[in-house]
mmCIF file of the N, C-alpha and C atoms, coordinates in Angstrom:
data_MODEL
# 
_entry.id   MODEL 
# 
loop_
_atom_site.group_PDB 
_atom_site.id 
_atom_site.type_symbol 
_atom_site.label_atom_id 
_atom_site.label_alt_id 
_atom_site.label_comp_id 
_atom_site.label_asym_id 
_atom_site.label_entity_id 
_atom_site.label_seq_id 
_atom_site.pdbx_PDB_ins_code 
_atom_site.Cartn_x 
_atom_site.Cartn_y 
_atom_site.Cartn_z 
_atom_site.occupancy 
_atom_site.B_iso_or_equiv 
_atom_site.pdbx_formal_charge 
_atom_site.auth_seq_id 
_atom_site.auth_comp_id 
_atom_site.auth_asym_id 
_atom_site.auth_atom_id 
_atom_site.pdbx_PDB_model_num 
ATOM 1   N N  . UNK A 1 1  ? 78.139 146.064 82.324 1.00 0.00 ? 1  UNK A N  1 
ATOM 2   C CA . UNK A 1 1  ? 79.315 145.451 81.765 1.00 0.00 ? 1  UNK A CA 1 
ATOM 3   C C  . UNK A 1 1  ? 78.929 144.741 80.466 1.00 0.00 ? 1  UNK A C  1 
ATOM 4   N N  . UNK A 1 2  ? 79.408 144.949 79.374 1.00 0.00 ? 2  UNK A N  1 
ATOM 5   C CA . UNK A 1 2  ? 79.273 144.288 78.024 1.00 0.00 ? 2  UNK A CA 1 
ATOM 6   C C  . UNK A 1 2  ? 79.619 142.720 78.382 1.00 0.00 ? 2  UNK A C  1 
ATOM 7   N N  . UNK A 1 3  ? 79.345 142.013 77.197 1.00 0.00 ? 3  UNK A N  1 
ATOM 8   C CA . UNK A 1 3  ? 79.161 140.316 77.560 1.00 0.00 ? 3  UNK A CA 1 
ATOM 9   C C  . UNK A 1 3  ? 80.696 140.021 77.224 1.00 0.00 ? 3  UNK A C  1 
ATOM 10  N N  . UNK A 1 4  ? 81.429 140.887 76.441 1.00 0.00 ? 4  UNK A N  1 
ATOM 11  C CA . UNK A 1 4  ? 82.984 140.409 76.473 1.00 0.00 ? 4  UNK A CA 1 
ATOM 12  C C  . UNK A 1 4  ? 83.799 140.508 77.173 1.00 0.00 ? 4  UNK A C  1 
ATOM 13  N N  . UNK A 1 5  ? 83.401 142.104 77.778 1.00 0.00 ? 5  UNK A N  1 
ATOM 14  C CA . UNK A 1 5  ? 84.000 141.656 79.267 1.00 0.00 ? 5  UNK A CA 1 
ATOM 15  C C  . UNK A 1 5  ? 83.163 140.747 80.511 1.00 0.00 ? 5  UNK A C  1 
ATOM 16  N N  . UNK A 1 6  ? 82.093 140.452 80.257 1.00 0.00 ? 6  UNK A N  1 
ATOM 17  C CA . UNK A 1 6  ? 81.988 139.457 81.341 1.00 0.00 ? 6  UNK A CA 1 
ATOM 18  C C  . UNK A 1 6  ? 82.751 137.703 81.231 1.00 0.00 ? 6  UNK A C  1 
ATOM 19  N N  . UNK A 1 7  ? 82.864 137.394 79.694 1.00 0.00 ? 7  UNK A N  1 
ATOM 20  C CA . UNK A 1 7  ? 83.368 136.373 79.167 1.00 0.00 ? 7  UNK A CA 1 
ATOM 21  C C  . UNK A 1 7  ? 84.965 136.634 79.469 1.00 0.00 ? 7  UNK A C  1 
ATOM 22  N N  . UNK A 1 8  ? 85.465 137.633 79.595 1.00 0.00 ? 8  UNK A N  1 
ATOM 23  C CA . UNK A 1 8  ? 86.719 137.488 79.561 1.00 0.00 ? 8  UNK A CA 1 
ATOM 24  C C  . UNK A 1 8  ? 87.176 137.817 80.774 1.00 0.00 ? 8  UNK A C  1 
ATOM 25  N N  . UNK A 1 9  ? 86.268 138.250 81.567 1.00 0.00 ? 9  UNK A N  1 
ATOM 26  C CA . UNK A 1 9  ? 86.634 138.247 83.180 1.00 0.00 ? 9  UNK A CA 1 
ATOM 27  C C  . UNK A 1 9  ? 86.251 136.806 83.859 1.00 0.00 ? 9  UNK A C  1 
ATOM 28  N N  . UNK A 1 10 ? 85.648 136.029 83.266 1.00 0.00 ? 10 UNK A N  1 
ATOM 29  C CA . UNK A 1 10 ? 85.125 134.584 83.697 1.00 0.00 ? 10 UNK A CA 1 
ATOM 30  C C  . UNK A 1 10 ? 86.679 133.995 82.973 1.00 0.00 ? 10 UNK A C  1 
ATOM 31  N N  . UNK A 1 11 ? 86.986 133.954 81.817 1.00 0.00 ? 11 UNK A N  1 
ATOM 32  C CA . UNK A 1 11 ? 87.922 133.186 81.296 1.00 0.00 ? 11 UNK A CA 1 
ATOM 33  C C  . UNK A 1 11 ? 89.337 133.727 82.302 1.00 0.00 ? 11 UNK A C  1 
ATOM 34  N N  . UNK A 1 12 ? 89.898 135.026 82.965 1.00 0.00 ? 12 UNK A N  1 
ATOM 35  C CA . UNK A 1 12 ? 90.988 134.947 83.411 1.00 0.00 ? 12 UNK A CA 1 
ATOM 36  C C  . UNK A 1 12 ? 90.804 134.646 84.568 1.00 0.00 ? 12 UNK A C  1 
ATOM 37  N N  . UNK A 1 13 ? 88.974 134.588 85.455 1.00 0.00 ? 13 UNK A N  1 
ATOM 38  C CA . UNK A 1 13 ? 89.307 134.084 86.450 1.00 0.00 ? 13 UNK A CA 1 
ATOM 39  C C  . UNK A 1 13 ? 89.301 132.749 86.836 1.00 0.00 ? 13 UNK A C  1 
ATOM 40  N N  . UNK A 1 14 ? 88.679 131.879 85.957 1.00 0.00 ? 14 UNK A N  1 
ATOM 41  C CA . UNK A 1 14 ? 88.826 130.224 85.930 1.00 0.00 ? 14 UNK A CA 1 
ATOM 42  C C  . UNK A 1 14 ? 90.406 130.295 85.556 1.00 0.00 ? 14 UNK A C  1 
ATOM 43  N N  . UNK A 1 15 ? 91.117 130.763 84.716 1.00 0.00 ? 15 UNK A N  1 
ATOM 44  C CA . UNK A 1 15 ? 92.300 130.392 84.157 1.00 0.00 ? 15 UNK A CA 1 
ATOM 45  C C  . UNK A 1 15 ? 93.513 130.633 85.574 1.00 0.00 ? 15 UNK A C  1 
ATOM 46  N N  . UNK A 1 16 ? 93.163 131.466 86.585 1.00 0.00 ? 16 UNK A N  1 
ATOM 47  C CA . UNK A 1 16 ? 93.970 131.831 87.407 1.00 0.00 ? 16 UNK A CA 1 
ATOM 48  C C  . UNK A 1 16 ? 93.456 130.746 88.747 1.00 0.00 ? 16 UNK A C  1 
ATOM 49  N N  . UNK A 1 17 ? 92.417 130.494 88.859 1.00 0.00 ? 17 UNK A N  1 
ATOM 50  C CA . UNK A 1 17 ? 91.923 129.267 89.869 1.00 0.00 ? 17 UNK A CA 1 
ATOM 51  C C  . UNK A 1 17 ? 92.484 128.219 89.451 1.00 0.00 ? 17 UNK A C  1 
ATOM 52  N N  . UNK A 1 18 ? 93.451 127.308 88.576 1.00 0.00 ? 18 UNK A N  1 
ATOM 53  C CA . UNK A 1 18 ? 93.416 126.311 88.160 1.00 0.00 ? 18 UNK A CA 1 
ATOM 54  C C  . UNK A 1 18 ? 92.171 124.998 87.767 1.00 0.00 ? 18 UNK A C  1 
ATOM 55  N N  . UNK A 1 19 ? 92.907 124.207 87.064 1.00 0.00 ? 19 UNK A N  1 
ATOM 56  C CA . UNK A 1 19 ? 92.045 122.878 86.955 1.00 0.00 ? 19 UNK A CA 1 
ATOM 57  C C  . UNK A 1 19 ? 91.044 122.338 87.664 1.00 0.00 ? 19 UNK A C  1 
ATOM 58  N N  . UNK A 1 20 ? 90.993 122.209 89.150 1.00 0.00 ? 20 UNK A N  1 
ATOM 59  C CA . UNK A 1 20 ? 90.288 122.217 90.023 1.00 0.00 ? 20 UNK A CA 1 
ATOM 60  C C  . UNK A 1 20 ? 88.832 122.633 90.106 1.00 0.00 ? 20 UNK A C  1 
ATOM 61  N N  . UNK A 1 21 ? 89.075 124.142 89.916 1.00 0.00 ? 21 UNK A N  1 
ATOM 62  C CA . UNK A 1 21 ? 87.979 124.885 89.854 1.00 0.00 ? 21 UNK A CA 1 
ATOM 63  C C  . UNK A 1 21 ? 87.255 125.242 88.542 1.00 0.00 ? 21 UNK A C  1 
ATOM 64  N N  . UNK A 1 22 ? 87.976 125.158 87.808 1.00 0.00 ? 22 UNK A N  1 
ATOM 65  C CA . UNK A 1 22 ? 87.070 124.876 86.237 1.00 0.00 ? 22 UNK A CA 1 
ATOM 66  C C  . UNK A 1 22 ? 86.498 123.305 86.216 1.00 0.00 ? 22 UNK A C  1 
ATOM 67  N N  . UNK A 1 23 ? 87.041 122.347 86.504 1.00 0.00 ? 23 UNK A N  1 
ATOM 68  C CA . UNK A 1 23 ? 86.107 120.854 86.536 1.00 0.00 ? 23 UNK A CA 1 
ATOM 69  C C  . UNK A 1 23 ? 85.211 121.392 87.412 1.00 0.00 ? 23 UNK A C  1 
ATOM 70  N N  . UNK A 1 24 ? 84.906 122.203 88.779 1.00 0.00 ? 24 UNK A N  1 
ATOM 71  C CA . UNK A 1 24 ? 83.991 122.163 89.095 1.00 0.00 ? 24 UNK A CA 1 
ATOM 72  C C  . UNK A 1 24 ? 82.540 123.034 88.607 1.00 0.00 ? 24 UNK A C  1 
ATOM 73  N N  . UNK A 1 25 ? 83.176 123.812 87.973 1.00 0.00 ? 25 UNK A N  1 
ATOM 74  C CA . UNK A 1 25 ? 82.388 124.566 87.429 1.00 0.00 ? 25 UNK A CA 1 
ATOM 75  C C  . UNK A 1 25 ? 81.698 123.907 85.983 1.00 0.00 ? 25 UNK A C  1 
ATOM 76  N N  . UNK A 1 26 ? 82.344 122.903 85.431 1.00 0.00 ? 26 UNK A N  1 
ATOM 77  C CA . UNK A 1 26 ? 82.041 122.402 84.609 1.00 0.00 ? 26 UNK A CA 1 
ATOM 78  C C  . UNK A 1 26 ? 81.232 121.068 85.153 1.00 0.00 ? 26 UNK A C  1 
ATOM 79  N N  . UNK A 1 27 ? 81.502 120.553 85.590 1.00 0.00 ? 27 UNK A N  1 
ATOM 80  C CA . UNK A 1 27 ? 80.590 119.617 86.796 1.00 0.00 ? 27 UNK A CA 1 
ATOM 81  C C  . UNK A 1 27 ? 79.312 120.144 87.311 1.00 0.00 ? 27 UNK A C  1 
ATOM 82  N N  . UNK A 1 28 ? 79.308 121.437 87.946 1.00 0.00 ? 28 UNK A N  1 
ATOM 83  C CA . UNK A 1 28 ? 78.018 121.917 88.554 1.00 0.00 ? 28 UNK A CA 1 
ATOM 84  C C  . UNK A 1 28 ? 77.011 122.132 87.438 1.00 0.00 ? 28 UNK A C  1 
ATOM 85  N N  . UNK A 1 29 ? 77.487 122.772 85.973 1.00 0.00 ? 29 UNK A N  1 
ATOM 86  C CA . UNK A 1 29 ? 77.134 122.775 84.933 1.00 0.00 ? 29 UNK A CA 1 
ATOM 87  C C  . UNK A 1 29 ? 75.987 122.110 84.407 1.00 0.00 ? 29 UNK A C  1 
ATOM 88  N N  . UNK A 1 30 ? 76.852 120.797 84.407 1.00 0.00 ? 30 UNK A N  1 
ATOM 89  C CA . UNK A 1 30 ? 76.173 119.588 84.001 1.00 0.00 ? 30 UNK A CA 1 
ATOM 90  C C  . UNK A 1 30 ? 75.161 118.983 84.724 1.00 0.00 ? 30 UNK A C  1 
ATOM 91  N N  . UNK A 1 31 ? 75.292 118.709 85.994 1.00 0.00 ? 31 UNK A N  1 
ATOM 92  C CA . UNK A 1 31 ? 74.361 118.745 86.934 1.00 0.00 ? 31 UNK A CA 1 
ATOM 93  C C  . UNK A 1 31 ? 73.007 119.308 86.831 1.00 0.00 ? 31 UNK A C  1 
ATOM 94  N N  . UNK A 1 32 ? 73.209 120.789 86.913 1.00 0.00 ? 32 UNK A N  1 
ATOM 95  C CA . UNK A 1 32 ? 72.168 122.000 86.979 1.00 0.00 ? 32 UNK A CA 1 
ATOM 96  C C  . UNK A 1 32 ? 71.241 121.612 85.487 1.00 0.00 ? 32 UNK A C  1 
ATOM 97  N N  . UNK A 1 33 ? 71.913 121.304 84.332 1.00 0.00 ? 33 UNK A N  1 
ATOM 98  C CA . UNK A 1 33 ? 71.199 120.733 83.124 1.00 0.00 ? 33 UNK A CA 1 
ATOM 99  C C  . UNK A 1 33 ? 70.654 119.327 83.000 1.00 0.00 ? 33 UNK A C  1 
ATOM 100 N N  . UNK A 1 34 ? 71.084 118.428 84.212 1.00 0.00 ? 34 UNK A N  1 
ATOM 101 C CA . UNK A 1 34 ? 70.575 117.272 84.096 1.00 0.00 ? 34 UNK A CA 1 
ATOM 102 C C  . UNK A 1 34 ? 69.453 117.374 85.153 1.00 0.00 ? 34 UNK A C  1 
ATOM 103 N N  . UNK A 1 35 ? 69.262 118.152 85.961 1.00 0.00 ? 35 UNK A N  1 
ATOM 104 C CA . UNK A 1 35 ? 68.568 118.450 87.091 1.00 0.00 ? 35 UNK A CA 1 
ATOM 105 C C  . UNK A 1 35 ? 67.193 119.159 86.260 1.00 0.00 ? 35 UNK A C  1 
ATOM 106 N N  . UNK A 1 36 ? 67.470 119.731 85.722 1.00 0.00 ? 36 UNK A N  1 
ATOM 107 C CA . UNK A 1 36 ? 66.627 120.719 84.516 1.00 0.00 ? 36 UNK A CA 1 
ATOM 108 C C  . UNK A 1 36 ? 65.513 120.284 83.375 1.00 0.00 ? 36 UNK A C  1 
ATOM 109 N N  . UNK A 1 37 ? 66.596 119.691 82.521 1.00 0.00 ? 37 UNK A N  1 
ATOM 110 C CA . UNK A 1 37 ? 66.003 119.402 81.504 1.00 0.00 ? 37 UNK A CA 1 
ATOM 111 C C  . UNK A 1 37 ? 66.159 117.448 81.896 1.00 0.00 ? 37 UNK A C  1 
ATOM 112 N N  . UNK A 1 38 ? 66.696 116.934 82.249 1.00 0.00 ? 38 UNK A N  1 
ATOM 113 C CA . UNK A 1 38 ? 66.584 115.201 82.349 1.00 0.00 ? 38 UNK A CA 1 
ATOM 114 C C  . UNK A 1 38 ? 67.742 114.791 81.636 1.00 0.00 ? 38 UNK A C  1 
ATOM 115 N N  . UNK A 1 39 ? 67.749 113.686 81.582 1.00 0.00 ? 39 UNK A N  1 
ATOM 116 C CA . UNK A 1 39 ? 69.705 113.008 80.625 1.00 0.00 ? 39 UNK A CA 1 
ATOM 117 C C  . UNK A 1 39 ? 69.617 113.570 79.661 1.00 0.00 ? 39 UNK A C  1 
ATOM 118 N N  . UNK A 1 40 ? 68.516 112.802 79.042 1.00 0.00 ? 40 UNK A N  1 
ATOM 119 C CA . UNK A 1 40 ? 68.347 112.575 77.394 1.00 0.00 ? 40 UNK A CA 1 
ATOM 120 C C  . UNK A 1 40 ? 68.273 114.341 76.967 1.00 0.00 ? 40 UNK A C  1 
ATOM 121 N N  . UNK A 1 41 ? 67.624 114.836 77.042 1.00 0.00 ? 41 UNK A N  1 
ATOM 122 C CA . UNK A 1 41 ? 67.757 116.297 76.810 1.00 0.00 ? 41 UNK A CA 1 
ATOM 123 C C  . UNK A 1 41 ? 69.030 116.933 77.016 1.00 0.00 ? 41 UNK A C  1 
ATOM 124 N N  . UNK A 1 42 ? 69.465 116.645 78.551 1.00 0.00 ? 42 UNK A N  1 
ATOM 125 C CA . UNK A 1 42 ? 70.764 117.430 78.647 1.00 0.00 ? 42 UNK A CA 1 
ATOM 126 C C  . UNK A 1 42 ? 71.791 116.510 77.904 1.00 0.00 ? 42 UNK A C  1 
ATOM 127 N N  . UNK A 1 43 ? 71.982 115.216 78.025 1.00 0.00 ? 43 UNK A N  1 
ATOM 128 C CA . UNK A 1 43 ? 72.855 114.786 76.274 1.00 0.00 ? 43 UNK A CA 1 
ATOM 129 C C  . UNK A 1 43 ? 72.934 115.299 74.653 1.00 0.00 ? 43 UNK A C  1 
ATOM 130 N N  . UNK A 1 44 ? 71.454 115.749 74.670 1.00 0.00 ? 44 UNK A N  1 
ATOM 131 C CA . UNK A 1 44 ? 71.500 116.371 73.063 1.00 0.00 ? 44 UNK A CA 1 
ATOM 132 C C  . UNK A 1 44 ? 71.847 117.808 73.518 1.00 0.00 ? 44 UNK A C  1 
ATOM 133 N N  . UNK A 1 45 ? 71.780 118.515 74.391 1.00 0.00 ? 45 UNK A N  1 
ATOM 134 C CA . UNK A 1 45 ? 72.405 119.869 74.666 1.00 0.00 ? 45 UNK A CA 1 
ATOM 135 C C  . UNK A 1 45 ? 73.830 119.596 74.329 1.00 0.00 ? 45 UNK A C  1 
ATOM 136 N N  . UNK A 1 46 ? 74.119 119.156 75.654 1.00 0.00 ? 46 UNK A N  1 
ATOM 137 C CA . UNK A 1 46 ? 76.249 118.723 75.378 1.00 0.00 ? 46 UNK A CA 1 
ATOM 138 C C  . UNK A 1 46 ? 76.242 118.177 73.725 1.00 0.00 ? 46 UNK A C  1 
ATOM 139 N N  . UNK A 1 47 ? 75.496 117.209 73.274 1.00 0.00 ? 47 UNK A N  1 
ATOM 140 C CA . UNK A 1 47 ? 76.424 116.961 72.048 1.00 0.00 ? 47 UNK A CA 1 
ATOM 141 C C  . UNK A 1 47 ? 76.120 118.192 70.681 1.00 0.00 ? 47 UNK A C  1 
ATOM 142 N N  . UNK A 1 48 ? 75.281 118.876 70.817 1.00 0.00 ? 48 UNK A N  1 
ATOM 143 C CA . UNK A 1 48 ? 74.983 120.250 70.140 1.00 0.00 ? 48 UNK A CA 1 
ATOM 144 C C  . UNK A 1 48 ? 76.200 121.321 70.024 1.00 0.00 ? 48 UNK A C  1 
ATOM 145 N N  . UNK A 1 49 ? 76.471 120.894 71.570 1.00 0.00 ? 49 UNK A N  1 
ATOM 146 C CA . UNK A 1 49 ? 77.423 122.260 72.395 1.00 0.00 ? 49 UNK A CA 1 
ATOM 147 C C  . UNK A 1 49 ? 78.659 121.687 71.447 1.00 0.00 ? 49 UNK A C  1 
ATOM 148 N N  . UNK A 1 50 ? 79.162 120.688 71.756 1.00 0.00 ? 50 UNK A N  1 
ATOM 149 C CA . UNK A 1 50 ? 80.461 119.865 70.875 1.00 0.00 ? 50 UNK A CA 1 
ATOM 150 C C  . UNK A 1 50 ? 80.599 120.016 69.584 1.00 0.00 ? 50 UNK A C  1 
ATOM 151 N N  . UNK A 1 51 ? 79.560 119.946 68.672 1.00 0.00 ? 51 UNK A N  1 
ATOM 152 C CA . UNK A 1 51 ? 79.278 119.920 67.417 1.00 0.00 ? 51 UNK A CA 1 
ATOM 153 C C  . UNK A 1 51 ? 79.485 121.837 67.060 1.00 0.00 ? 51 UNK A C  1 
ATOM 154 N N  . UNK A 1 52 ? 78.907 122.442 68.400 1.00 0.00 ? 52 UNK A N  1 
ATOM 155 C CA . UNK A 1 52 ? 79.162 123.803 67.567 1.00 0.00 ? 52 UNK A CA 1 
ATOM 156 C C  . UNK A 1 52 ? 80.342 124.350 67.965 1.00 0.00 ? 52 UNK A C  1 
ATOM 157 N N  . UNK A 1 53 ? 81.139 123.505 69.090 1.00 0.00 ? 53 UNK A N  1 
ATOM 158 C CA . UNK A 1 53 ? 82.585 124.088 69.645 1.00 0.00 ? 53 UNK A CA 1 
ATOM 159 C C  . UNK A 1 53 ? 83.585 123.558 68.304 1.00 0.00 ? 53 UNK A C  1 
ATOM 160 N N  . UNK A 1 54 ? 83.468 122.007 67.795 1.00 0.00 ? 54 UNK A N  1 
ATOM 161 C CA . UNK A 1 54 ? 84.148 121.875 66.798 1.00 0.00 ? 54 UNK A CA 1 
ATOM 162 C C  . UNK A 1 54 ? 84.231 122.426 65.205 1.00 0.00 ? 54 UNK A C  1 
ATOM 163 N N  . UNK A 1 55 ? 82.654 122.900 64.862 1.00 0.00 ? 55 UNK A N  1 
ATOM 164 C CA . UNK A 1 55 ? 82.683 123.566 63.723 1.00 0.00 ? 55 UNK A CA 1 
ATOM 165 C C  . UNK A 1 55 ? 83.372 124.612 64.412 1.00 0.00 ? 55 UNK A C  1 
ATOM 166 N N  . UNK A 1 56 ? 82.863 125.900 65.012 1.00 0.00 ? 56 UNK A N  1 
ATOM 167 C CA . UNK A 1 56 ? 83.884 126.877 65.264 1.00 0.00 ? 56 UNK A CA 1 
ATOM 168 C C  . UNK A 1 56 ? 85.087 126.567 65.384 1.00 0.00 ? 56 UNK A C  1 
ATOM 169 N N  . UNK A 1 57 ? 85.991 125.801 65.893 1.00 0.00 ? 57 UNK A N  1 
ATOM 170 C CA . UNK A 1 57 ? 87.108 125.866 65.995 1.00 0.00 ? 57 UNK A CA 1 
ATOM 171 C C  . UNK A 1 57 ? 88.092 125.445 64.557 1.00 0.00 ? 57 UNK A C  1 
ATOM 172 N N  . UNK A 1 58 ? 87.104 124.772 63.742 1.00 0.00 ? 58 UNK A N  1 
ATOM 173 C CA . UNK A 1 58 ? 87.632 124.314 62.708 1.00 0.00 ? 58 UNK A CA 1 
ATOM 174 C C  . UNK A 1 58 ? 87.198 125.301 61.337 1.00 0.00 ? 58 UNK A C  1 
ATOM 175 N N  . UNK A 1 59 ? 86.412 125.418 61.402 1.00 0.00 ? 59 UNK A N  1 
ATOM 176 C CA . UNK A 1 59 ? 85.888 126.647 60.206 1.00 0.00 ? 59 UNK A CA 1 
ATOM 177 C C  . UNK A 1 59 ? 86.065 127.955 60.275 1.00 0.00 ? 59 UNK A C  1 
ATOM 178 N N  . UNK A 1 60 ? 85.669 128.346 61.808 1.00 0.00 ? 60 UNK A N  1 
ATOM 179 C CA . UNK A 1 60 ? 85.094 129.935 61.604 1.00 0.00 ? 60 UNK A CA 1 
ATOM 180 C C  . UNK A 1 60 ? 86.449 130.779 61.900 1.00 0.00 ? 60 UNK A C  1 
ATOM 181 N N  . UNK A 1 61 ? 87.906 129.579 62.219 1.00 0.00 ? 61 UNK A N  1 
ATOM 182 C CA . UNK A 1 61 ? 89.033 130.574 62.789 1.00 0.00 ? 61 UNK A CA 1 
ATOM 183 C C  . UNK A 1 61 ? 89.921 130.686 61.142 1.00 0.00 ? 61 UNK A C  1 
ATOM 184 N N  . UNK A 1 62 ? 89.479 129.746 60.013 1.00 0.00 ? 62 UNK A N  1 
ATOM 185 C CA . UNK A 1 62 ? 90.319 130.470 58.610 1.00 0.00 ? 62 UNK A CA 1 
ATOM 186 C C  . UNK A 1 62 ? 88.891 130.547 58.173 1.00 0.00 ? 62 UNK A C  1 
ATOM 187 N N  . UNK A 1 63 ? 88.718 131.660 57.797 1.00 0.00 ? 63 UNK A N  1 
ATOM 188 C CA . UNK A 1 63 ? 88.005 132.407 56.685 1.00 0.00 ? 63 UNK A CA 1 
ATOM 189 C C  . UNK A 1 63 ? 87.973 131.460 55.309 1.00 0.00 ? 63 UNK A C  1 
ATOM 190 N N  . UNK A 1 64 ? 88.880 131.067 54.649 1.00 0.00 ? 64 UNK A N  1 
ATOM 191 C CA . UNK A 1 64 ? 88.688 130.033 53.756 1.00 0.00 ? 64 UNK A CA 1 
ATOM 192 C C  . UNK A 1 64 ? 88.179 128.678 54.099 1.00 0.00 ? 64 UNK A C  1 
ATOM 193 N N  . UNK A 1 65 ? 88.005 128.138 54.992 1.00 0.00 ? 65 UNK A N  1 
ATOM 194 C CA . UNK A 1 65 ? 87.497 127.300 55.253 1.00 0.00 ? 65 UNK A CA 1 
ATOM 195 C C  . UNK A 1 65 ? 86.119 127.120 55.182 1.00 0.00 ? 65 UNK A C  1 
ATOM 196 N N  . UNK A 1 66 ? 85.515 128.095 55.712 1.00 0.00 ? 66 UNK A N  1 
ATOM 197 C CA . UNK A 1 66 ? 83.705 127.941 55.321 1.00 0.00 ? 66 UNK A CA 1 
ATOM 198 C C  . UNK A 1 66 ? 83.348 128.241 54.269 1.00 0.00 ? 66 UNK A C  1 
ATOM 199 N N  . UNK A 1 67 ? 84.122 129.004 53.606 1.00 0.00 ? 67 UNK A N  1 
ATOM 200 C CA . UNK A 1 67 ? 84.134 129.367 52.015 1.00 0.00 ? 67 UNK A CA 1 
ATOM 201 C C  . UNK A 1 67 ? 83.958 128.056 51.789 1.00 0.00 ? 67 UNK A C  1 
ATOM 202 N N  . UNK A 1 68 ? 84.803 126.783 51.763 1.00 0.00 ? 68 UNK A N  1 
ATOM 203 C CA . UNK A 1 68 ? 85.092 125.237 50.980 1.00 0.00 ? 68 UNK A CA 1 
ATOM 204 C C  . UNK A 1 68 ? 83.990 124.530 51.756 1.00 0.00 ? 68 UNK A C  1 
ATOM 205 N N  . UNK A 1 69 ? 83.813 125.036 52.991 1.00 0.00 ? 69 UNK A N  1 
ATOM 206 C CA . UNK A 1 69 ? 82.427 124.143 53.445 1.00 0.00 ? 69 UNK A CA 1 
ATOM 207 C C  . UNK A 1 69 ? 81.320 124.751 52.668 1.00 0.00 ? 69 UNK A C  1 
ATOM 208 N N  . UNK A 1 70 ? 80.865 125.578 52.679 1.00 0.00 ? 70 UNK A N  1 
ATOM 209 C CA . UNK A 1 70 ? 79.561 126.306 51.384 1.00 0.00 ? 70 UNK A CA 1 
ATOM 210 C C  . UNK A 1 70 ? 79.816 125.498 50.278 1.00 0.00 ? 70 UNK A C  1 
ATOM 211 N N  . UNK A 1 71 ? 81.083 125.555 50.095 1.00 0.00 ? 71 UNK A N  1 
ATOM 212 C CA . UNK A 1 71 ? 80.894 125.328 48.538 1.00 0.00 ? 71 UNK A CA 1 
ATOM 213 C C  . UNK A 1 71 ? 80.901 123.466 48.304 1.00 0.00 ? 71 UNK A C  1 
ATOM 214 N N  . UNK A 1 72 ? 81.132 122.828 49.129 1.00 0.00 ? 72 UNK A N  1 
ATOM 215 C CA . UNK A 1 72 ? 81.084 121.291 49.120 1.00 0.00 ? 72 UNK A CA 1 
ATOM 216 C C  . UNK A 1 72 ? 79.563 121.023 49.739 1.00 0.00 ? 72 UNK A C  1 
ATOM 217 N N  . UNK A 1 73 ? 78.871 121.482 50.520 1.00 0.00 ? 73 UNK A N  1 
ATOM 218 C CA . UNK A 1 73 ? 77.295 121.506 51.100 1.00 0.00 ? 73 UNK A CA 1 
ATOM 219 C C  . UNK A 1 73 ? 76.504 122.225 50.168 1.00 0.00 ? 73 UNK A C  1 
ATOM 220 N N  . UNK A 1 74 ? 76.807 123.228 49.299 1.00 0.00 ? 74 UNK A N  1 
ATOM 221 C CA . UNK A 1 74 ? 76.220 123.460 48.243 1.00 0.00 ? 74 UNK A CA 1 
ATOM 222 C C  . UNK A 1 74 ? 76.260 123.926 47.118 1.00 0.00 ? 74 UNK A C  1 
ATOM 223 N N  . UNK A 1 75 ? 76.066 123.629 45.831 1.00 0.00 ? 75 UNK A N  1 
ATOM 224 C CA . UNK A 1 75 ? 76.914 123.646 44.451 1.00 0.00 ? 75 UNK A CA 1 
ATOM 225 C C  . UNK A 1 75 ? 77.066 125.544 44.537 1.00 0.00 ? 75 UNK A C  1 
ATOM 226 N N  . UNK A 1 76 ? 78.279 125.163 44.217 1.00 0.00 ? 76 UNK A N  1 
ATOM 227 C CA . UNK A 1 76 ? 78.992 127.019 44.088 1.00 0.00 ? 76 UNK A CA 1 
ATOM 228 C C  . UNK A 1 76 ? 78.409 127.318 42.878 1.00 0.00 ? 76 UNK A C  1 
ATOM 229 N N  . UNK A 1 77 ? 77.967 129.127 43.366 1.00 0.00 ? 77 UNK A N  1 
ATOM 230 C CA . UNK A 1 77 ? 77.448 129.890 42.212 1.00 0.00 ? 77 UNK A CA 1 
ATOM 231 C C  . UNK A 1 77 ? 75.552 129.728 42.203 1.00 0.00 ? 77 UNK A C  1 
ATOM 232 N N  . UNK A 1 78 ? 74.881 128.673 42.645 1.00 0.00 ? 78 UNK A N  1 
ATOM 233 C CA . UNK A 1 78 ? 74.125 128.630 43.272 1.00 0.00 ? 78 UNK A CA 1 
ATOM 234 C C  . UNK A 1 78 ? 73.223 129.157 43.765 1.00 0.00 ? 78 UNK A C  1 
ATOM 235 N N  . UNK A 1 79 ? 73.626 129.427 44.882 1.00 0.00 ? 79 UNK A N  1 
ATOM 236 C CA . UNK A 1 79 ? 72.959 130.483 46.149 1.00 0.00 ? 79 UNK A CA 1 
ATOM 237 C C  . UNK A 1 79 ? 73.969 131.630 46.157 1.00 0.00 ? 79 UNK A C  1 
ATOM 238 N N  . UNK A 1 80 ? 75.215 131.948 45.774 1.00 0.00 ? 80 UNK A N  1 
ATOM 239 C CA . UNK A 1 80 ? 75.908 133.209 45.643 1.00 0.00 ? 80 UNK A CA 1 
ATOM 240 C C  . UNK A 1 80 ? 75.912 134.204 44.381 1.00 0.00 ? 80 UNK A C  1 
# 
């Protein structure tokens, strides 16, 4: 099975379990990484994870947008 359909057979089947069962899955998650790696490690994981859920959600869904992030992080014409 390709990884998009495994991602998208995980996403309709949490989405059809309700709330419930995604906190737990998101709970066991966290656990299994604090069990793993220790707080402090599994804290800089989660806040990594956040940092790359919010750039994606904010940049990578308009195409012009990372265009204006390149070009404000580094002088346009530059490196292009």
């Amino acid at each position: 099975m390709a990884p998009k359909q495994v991602w998208q057979t995980l996403r309709e089947g949490m989405s059809r379990r309700g709330s419930g069962f995604t906190g737990a899955v998101i709970g066991l998650s966290i656990g299994l990484l604090w069990v793993t790696f220790g707080f402090f490690k599994m804290l800089f994981i989660l806040i990594l994870g956040a940092i790359g859920y919010y750039v994606g959600a904010k940049y990578f869904s308009q195409p012009d947008a990372i265009r204006s992030l390149f070009d404000r992080l580094f002088p346009p014409g530059k490196f292009r």
